[in-house]
TORKOL-4160 file (C-alpha; in steps of 0.2 Angstrom, whole numbers, padded with zeros to 4 digits, m for minus):
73
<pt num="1" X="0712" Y="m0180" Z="0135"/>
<pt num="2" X="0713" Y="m0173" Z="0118"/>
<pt num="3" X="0712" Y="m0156" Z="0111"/>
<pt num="4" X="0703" Y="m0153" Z="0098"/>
<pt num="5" X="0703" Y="m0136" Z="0086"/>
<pt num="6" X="0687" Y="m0128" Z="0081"/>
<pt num="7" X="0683" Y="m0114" Z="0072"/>
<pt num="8" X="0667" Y="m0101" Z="0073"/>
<pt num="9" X="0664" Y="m0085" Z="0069"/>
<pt num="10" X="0671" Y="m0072" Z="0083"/>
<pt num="11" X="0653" Y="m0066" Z="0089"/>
<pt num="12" X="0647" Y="m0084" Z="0089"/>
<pt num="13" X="0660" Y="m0088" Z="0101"/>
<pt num="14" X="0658" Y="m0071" Z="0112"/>
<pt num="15" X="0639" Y="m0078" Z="0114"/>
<pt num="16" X="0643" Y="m0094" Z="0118"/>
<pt num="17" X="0656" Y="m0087" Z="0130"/>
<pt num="18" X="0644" Y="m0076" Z="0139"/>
<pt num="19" X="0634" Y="m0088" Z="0141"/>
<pt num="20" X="0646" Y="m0101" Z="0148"/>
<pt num="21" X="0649" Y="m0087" Z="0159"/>
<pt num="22" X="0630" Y="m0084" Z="0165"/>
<pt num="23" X="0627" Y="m0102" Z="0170"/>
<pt num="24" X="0647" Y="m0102" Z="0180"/>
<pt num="25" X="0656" Y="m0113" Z="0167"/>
<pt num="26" X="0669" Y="m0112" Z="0154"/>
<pt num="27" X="0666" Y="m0114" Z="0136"/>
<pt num="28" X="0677" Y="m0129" Z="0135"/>
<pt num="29" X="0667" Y="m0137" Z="0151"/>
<pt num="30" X="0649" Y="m0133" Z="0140"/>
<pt num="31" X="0658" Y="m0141" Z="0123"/>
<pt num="32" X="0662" Y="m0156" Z="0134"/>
<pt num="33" X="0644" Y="m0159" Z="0142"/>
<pt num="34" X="0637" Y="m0156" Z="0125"/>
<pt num="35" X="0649" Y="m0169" Z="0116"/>
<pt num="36" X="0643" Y="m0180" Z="0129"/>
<pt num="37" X="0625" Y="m0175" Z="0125"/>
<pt num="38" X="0628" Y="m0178" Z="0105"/>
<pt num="39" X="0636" Y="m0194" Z="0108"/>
<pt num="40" X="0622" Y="m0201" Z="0118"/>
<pt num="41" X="0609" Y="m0197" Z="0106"/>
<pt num="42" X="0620" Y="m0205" Z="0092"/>
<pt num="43" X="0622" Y="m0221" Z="0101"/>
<pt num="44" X="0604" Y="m0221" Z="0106"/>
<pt num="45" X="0597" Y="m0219" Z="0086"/>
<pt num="46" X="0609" Y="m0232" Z="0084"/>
<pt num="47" X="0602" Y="m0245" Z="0095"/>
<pt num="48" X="0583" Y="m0241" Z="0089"/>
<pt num="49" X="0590" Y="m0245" Z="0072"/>
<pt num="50" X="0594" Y="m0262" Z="0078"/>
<pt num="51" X="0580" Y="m0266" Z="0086"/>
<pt num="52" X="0569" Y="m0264" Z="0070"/>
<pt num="53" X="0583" Y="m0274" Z="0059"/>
<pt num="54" X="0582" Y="m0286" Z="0072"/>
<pt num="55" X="0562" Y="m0287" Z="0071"/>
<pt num="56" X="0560" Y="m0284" Z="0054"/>
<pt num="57" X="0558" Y="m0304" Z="0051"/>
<pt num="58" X="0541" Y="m0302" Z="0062"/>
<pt num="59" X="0525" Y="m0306" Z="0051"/>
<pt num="60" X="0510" Y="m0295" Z="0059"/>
<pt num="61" X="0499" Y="m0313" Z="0057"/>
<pt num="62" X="0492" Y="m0312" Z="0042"/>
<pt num="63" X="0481" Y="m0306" Z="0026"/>
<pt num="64" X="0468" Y="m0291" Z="0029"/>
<pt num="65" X="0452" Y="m0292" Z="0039"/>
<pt num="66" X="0434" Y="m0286" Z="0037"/>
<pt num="67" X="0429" Y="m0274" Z="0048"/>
<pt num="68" X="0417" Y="m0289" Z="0054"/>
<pt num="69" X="0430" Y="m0300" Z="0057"/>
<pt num="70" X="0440" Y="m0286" Z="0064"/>
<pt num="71" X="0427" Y="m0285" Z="0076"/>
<pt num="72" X="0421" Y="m0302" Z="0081"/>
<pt num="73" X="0425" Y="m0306" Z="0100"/>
């Protein structure tokens, strides 16, 4: 595991340590699951981005419709 230096203003971090401490974690354990979080939805915005690449060749069938034809059954 690496380690990794941040830095935040003192009273940020005291927040964020008291609130590790209400929900029985460490600061580092909360940094970890949100990295994990981050990650995720990185990889996830990703892979919606390649799926429309992918279908950006798809024609929707055609020119425009009357709101007759549109209609028509």
């Amino acid at each position: 595991m690496k380690n990794v230096t941040l830095s935040a203003d003192d009273h940020i971090i005291e927040q964020a340590r008291q609130v590790a401490k209400e929900k029985n974690t460490t600061l580092n354990q909360a940094f970890r699951e949100w990295l994990k979080g981050f990650t995720k939805r990185e990889s996830a915005v990703s892979a919606i981005g390649d799926v429309y690449a992918r279908l950006s060749y798809v024609d929707s069938g055609g020119g425009k419709y009357t709101r007759e034809e549109m209609n028509e059954r």
